[in-house]
Structure formats: C-alpha cells, structure tokens
C-alpha positions in Angstrom: 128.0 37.6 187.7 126.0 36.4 185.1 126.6 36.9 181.2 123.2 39.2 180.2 121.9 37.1 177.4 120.7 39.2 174.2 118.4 38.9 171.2 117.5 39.5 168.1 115.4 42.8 169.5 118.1 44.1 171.1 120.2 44.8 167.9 117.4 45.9 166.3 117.2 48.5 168.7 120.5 49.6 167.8 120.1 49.8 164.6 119.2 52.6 162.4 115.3 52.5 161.3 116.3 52.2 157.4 118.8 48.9 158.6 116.0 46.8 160.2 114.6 45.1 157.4 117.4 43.9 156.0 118.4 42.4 159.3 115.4 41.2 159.0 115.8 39.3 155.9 118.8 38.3 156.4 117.8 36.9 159.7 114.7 35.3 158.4 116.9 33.7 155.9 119.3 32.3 157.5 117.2 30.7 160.4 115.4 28.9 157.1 118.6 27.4 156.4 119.1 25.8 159.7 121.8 28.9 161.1 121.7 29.5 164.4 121.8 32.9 166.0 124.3 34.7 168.7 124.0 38.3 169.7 126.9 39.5 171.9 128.9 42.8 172.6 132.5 43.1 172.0 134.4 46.0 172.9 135.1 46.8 168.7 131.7 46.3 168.3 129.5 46.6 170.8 126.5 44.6 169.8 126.4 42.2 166.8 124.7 39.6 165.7 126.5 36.5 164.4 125.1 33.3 162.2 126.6 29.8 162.7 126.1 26.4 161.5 125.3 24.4 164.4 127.3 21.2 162.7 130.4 23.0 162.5 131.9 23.9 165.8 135.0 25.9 164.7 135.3 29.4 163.5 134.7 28.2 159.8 131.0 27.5 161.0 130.1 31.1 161.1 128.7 32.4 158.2 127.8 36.4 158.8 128.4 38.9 161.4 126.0 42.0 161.4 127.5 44.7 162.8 127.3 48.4 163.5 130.4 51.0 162.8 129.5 54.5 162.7 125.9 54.5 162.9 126.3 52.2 159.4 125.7 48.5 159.3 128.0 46.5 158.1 128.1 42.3 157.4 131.0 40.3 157.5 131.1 37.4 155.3 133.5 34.1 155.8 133.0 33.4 152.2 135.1 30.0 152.0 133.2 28.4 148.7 133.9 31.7 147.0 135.6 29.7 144.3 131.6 28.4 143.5 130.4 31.8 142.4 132.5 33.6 140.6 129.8 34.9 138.7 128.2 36.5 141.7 131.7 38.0 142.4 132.0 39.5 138.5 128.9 41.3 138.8 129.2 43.3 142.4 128.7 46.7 141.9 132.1 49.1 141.9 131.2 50.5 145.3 131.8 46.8 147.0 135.1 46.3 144.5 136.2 49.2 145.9 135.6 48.0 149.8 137.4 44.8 148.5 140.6 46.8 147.0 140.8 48.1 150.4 140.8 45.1 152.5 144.1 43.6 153.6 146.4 42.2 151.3 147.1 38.5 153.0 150.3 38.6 154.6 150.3 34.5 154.7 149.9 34.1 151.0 153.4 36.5 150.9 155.5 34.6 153.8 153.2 31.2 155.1 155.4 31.8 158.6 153.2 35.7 159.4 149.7 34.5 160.1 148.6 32.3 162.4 148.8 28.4 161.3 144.7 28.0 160.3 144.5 31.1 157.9 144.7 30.5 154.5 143.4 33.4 153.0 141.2 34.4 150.1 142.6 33.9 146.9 140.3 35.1 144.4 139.8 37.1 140.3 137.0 40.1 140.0 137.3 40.6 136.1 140.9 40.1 135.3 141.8 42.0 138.8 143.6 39.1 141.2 142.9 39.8 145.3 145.0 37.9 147.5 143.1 39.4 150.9 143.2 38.9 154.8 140.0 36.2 155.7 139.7 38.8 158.3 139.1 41.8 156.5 138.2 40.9 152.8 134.3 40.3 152.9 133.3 43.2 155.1 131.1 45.3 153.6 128.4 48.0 154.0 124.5 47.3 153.6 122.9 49.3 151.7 120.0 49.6 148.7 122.5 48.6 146.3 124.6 46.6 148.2 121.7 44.1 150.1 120.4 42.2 146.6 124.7 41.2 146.0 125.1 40.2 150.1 121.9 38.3 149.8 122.8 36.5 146.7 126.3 35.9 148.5 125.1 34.7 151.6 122.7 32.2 150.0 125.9 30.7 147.6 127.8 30.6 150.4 125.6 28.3 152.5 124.7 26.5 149.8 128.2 25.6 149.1 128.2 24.5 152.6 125.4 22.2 152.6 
C-alpha cells in the first residue's frame, strides 16, 4: 500500500483559523532559507509539519516541527547554536520561561550512561537561572501573539548559526 503523500494544505486544514498565518510565515521563511518541507502523521501527533536542511541528513538537520496538541499549535525547536543568542533567550517573555522550567531536566547531563549515546542535551542561563534540559522536550513551545515575534526571531538565529 502506498504511503499517502501530504502537503502544506493539508495541515493547514487542520489547523485552527487564527494558526494559519503564522504557519504561513514560518513556512514562507524557512523555504527562503533553503529548508525543505515534510508533512507526515504520527500517532502522538497526527499531522505535523517538519523543516530540514537538505545538507544535513541526520536528526540534527531538522530545524522546526509544527505541531498540533489540543486544538493549540505548538513548534518544536532543535536549537543547537543556542549558545549564539543568548540575548534572544534573556528577553523571552515569562509565559515561554515558564514552558522552559517545565521541560525535562536532562538525565545525561546527571549520569552520561541514561540517554542514548548522541544526546548531549541543552545546557543553557536565562538571567542568572541555569537549565540543564532534555533536547527532546526543552524548545517546545506554544504559538501565539506574544509568543510568534520570540519563535521567529529564534528560528532565524538558529539557521543562521547553521549556515
């Protein structure tokens, strides 16, 4: 049987009205910077909407997952060059700090022999507040007005730092 190939308009149809322009932008944005697009279903997730750098054929390649949990969307980001922008980091509003506090703590960084042999964790300061998080968990976060100017800004260090 054959895999049922999605796009872009697919997701989009399964996303709330006031979510479609920032996919959109993100999207747009990302395509720009030479990203390229998956769409998919997972049984967690159902359908998302991934971004990967077409050079980089590992995990570390992807960039941004959109996806959808409760009727919210949320993004993950693999922000590896995180260490670039701290500054971006210091000014995210308290409701995204607050989604960071409650990420996983990174069971590696306590006992290197727990996670598998690739993680390495996000070692990171907000302020004066040290995070020591999961790569899994850290960087997922909801999109919303005051959340989208901070995930774009992110995004764009991010794969900057990459190129």
């Amino acid at each position: 049987m054959a895999k049922t190939k999605y796009q872009l308009e697919d997701f989009l149809a399964a996303v709330n009205d006031g979510y479609k322009n920032y996919v959109t932008t993100i999207h747009e944005m990302l395509l720009q910077r030479g990203y390229k697009l998956k769409v998919q279903t997972t049984k967690s997730y159902g359908l998302h909407v991934s971004y990967s750098d077409p050079k980089i054929k590992v995990v570390k390649g992807i960039i941004a997952y959109l996806l959808i949990r409760d009727e919210k969307l949320t993004i993950r980001i693999n922000a590896d060059n995180l260490a670039e922008y701290p500054d971006v980091l210091n000014r995210l509003p308290q409701n995204m700090v607050s989604q960071l506090d409650n990420a996983n703590e990174c069971i590696k960084m306590k006992d290197p022999q727990k996670c598998w042999q690739g993680c390495i964790g996000y070692d990171f300061y907000i302020g004066e507040k040290h995070y020591q998080k999961c790569v899994v968990n850290c960087f997922v976060l909801d999109v919303n007005s005051e959340s989208f100017p901070f995930l774009l800004e992110l995004i764009e260090r991010e794969s900057k730092e990459r190129s």
